[in-house]
Backbone bond lengths (Angstrom), bond angles and torsions (degrees), N, CA, C in turn:
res aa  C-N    CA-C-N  psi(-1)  N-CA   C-N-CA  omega(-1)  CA-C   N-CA-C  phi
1 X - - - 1.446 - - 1.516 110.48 -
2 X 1.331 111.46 -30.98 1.681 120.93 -161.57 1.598 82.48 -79.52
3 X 1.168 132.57 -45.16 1.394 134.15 -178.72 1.557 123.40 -38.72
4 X 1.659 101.99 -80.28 0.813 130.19 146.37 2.303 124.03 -14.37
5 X 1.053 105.12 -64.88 1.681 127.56 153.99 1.511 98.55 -37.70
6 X 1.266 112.38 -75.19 1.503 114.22 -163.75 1.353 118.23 -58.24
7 X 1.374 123.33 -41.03 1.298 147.62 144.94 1.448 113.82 -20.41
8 X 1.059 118.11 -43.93 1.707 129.30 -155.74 1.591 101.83 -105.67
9 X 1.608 119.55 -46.31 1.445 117.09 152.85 1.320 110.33 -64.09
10 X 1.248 138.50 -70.97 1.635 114.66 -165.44 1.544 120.24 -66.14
11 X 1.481 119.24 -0.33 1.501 100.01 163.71 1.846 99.47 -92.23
12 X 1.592 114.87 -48.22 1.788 104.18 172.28 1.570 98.82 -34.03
13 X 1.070 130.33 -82.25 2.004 122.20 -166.96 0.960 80.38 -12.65
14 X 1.346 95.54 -94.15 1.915 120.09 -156.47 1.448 120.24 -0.30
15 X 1.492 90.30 -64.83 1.929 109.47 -174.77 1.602 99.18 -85.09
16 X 1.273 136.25 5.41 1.386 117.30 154.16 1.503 105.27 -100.67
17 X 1.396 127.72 -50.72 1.867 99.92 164.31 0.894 137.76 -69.74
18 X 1.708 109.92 11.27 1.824 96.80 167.20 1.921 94.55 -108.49
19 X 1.284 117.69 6.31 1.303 95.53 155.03 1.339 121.87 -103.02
20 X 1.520 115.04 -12.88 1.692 115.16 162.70 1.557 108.69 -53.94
21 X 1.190 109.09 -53.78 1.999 114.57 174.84 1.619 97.06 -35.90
22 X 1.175 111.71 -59.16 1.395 122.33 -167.64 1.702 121.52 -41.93
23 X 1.876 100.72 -49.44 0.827 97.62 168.66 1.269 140.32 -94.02
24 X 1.570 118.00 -0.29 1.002 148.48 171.75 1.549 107.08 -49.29
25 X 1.516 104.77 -52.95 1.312 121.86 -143.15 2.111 88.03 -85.31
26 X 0.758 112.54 -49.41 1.200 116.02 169.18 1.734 131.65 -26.13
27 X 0.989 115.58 116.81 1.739 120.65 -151.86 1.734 81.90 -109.29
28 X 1.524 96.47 151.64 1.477 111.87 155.95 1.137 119.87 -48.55
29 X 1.065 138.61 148.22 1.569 121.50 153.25 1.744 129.48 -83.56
30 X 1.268 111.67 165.62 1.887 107.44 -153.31 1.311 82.95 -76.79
31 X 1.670 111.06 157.45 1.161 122.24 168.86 1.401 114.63 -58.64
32 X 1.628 115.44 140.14 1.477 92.74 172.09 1.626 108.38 -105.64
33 X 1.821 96.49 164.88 1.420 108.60 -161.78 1.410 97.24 -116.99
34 X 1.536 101.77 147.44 1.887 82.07 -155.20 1.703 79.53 -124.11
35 X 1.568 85.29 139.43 1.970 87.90 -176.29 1.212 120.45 -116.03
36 X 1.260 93.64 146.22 2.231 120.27 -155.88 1.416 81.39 -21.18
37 X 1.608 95.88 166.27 1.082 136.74 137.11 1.726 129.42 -46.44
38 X 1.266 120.53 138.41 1.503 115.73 -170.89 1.419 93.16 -70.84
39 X 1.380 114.04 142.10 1.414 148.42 172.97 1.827 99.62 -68.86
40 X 1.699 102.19 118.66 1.740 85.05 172.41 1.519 123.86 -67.85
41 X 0.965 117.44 163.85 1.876 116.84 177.05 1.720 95.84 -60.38
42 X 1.075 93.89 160.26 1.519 126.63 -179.93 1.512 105.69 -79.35
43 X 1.329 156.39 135.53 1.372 140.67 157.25 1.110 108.97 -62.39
44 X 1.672 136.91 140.20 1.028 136.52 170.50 1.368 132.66 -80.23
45 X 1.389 134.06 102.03 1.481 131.33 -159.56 1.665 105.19 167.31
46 X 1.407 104.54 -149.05 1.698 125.23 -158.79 1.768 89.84 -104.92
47 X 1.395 112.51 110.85 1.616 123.97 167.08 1.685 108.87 -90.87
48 X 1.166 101.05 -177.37 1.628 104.39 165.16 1.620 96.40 -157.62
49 X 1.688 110.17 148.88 1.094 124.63 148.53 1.335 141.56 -74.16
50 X 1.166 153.94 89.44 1.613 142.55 -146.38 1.515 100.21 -113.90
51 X 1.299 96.39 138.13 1.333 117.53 177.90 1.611 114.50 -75.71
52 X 1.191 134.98 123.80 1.675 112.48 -172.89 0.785 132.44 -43.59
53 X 1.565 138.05 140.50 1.474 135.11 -140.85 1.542 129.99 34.03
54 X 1.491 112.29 45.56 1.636 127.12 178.31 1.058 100.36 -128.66
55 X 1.974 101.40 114.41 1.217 102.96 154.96 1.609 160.90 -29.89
56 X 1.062 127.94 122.70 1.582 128.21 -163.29 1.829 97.01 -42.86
57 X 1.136 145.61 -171.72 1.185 142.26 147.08 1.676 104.84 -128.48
58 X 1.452 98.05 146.56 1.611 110.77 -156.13 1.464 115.61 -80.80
59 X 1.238 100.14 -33.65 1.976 116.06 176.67 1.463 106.89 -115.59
60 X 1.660 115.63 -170.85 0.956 152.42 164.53 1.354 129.79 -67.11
61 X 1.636 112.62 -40.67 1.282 134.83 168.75 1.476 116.99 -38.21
62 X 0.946 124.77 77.32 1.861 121.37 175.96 1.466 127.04 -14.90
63 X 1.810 86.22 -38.47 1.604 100.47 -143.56 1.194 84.73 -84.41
64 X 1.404 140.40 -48.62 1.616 120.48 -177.87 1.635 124.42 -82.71
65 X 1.426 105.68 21.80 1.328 109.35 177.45 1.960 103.07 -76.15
66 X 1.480 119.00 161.59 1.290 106.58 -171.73 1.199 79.45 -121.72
67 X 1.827 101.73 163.21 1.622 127.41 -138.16 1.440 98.06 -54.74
68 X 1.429 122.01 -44.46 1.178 125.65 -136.83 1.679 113.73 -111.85
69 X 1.780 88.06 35.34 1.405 107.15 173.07 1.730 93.74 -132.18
70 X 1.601 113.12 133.84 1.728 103.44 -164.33 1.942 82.32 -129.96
71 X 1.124 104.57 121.03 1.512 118.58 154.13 0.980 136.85 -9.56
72 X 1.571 151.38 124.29 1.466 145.84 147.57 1.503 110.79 -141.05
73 X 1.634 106.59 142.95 1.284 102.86 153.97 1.189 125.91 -135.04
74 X 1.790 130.86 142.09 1.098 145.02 -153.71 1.672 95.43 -106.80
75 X 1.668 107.12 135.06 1.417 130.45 -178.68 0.922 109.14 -167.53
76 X 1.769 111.59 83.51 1.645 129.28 148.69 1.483 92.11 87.17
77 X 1.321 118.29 -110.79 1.889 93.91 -171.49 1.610 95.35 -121.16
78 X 1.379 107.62 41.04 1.839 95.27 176.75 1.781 94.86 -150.68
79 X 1.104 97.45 145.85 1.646 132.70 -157.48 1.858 96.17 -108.11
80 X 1.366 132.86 150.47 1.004 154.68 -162.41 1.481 107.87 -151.43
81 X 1.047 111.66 91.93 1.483 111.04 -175.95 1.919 119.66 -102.49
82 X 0.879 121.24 109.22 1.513 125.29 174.16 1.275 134.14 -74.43
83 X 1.486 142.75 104.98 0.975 155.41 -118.82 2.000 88.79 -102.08
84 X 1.422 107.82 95.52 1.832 94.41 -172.39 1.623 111.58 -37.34
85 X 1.428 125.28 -48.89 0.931 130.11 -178.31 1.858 122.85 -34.15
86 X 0.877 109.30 -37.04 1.799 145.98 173.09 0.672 96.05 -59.72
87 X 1.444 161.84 -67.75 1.076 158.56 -134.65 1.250 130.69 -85.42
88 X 1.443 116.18 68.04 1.351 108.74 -159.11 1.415 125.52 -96.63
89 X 1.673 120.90 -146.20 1.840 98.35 -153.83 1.317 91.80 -97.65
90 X 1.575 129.00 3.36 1.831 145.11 178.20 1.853 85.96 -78.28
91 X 1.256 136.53 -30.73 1.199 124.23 170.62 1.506 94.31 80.32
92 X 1.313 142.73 31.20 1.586 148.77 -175.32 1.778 89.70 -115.03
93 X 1.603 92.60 151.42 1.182 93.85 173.22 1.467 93.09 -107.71
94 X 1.744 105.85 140.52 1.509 123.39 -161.97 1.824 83.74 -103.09
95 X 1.283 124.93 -52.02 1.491 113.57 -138.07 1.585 101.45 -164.20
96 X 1.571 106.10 89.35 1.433 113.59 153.96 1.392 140.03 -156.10
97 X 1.101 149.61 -176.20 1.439 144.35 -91.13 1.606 83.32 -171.45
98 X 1.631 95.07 120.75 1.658 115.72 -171.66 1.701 104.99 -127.90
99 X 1.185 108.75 111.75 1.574 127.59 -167.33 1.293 105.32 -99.44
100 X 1.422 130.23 172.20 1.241 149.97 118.57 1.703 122.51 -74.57
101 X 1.524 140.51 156.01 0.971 130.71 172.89 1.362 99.99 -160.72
102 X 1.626 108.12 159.89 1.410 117.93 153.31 1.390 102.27 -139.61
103 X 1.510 98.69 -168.34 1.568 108.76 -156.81 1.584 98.22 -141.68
104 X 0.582 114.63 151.79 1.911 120.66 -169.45 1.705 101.29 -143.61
105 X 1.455 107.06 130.12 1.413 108.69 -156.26 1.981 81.00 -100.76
106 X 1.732 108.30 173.68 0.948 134.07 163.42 1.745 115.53 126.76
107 X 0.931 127.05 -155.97 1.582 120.22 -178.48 1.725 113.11 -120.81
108 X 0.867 113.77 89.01 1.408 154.74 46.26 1.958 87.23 -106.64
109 X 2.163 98.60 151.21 1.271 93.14 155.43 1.346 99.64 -88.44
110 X 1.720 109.85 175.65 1.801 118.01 171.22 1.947 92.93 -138.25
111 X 1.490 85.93 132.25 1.523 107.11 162.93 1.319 130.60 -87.64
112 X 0.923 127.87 148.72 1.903 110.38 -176.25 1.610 69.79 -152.43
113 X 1.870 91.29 116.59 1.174 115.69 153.49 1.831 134.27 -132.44
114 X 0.875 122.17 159.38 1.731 136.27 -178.51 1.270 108.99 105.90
115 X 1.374 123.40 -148.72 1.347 127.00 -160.70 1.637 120.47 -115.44
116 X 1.225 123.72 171.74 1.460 131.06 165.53 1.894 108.72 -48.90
117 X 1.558 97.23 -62.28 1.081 102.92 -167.87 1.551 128.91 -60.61
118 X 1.868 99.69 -40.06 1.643 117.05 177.97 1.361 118.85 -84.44
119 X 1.652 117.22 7.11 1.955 119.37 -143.07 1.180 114.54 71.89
120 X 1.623 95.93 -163.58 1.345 114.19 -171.79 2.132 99.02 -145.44
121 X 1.237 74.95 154.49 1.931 86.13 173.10 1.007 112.54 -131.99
122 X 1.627 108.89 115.28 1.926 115.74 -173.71 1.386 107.05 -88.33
123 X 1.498 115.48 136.23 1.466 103.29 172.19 1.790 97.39 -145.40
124 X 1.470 96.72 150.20 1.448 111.36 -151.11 2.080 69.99 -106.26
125 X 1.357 81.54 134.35 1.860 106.77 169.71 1.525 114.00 -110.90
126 X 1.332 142.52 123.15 1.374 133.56 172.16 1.601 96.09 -126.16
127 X 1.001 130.13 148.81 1.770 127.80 131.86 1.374 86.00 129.66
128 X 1.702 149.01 19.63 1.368 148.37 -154.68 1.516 97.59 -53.48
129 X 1.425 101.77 146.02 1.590 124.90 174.62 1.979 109.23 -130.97
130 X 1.470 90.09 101.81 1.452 112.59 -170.54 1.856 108.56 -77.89
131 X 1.148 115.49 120.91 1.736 100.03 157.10 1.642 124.63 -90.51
132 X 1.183 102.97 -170.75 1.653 97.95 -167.41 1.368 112.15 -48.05
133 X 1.358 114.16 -32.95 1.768 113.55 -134.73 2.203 67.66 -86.48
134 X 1.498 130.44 -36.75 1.133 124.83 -168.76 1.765 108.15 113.35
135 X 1.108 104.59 15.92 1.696 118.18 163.09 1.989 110.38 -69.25
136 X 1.219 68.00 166.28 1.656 79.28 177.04 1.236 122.38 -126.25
137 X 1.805 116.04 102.28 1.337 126.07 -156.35 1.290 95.68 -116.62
138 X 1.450 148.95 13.37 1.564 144.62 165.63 0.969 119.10 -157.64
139 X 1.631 132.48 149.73 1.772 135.11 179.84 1.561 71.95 -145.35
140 X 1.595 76.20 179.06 1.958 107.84 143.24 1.509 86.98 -130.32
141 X 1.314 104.62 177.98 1.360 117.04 159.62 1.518 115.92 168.76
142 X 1.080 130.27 -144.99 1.423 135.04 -164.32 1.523 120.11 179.44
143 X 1.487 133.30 152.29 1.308 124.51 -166.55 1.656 101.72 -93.23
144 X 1.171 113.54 158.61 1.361 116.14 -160.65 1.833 86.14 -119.15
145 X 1.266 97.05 134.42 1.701 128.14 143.60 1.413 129.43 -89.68
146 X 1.164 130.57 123.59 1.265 140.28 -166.63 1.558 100.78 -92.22
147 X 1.606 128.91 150.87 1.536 118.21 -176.80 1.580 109.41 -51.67
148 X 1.129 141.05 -42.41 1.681 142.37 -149.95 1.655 90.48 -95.45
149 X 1.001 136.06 17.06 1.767 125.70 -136.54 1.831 65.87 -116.88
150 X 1.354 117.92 128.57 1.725 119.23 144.80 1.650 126.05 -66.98
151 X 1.271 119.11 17.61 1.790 120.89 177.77 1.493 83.17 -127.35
152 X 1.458 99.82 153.71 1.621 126.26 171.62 1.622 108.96 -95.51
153 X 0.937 145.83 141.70 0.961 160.91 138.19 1.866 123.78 -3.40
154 X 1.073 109.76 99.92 1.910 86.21 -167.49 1.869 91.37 -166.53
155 X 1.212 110.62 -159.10 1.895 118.80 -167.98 1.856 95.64 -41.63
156 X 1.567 75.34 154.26 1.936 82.23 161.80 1.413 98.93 -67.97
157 X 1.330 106.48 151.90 1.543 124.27 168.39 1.920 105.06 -105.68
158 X 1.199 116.41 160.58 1.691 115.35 -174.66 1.066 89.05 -101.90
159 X 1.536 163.37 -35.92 1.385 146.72 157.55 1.402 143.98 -66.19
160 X 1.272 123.46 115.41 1.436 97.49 -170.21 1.616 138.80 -51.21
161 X 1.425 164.67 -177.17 0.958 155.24 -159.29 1.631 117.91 173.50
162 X 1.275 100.58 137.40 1.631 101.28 -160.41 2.057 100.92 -81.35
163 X 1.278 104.30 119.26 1.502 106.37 -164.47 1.534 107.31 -135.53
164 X 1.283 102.52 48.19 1.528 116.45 172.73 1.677 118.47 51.81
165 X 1.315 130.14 -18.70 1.248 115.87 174.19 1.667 121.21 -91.31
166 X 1.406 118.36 11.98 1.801 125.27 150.98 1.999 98.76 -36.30
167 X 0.904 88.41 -84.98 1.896 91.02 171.93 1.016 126.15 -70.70
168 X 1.217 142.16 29.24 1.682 136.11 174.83 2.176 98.36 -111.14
169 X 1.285 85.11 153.89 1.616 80.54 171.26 2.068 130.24 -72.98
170 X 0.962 118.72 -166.09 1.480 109.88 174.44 1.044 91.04 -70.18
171 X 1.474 128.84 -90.40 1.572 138.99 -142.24 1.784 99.68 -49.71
172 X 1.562 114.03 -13.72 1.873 101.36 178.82 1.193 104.98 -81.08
173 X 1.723 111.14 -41.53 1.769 103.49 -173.81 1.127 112.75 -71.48
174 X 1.144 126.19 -9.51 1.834 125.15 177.33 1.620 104.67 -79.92
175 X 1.265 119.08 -34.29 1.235 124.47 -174.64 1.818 106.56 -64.48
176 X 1.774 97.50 -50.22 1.253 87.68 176.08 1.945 127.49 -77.30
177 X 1.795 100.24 -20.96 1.297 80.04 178.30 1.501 115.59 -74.50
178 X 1.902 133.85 -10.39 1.445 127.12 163.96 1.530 94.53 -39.25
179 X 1.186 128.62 -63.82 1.595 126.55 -130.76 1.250 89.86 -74.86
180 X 1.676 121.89 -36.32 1.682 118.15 -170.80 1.842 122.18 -51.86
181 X 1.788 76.19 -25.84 1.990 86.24 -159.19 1.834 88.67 -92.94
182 X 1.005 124.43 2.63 1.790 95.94 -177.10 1.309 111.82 -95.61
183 X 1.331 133.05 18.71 1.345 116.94 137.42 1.472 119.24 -80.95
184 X 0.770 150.27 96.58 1.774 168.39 170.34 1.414 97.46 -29.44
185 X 1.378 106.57 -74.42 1.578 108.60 -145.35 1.777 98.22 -83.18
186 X 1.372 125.01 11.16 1.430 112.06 -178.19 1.840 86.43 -127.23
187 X 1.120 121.91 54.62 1.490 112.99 172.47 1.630 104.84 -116.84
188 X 1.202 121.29 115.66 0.956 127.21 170.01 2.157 121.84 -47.22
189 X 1.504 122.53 139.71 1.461 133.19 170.34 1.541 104.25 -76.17
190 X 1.123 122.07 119.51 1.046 143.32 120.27 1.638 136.06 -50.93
191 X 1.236 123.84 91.98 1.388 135.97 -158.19 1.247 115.56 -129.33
192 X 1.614 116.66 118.89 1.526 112.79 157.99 1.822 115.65 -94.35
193 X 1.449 81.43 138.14 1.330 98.11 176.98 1.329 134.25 -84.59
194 X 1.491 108.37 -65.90 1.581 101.33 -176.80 1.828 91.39 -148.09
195 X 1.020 126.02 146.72 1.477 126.44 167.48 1.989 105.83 -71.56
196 X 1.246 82.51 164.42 1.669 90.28 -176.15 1.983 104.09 131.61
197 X 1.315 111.47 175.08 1.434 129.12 170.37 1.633 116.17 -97.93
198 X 1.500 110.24 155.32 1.442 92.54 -173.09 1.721 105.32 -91.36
């Protein structure tokens, strides 16, 4: 019986330090990181860039748009950008700049647009203006600089430009596009205009 006893404690040990190992061995689990919200679609058509305090423009017509509203048009995941300068009183487009883009949802969203070859230009979007269908026909926002990036942070630019966050992680470019948007009154409108091709 005394046998038997001993038998019955040294396998119980047993099976309580190989489940202490067990739990020993057991790691926290990684924090989880919970990712944005889907970005609404873009409306498809003729946008404009506005300079702060620049009027919306009412049509399509280029030619009566004022300076300090600069052209784009959105088609499916690529952007068409028009160089204002280009735009002359022949109403032809002389000279512009054909991107890729996406859109990354959350508060601020951030865009990363242009190409492999030319860069990319991050711009932090806050203040979205949804239409029925749930498109996205208005921001403000501003282009984002990443810390290592040699440009500061300031208006959208119509070309893309290499601004240090290609290599930074998500959670850095979000950090920097907050910092881009807290000047208020120098954030450039984001505006759709009219649907159509350019």
């Amino acid at each position: 019986m005394r046998r038997i006893l001993s038998i019955a404690i040294a396998v119980g040990l047993s099976a309580c330090a190989s489940h202490h190992a067990q739990i020993a061995s057991i790691t926290p689990p990684a924090p989880v990181v919970e990712a944005p919200p889907p970005a609404p679609v873009l409306a498809q058509g003729l946008w404009a860039v506005l300079d702060p305090g620049c009027p919306k423009p009412a049509g399509a017509d280029l030619r009566l748009w004022p300076a300090c509203a600069s052209p784009f048009w959105i088609s499916h995941d690529r952007a068409l950008v028009i160089h204002s300068a280009a735009w002359g009183a022949s109403g032809h487009i002389d000279a512009s700049f054909a991107a890729n883009y996406i859109v990354v949802g959350g508060d601020p969203m951030i865009a990363q647009v242009g190409t492999r070859k030319d860069g990319y230009l991050f711009l932090a979007l806050t203040a979205p203006s949804i239409n029925d269908q749930g498109q996205l026909i208005g921001a403000k926002g501003a282009a984002i600089a990443c810390p290592k990036a040699l440009v500061n942070p300031g208006p959208l630019l119509i070309k893309p430009s290499l601004n240090g966050c290609e290599s930074e992680s998500p959670e850095a470019v979000r950090r920097a596009a907050v910092l881009a948007l807290q000047d208020q009154a120098a954030l450039n409108e984001v505006a759709f205009i009219a649907p159509g091709n350019p």
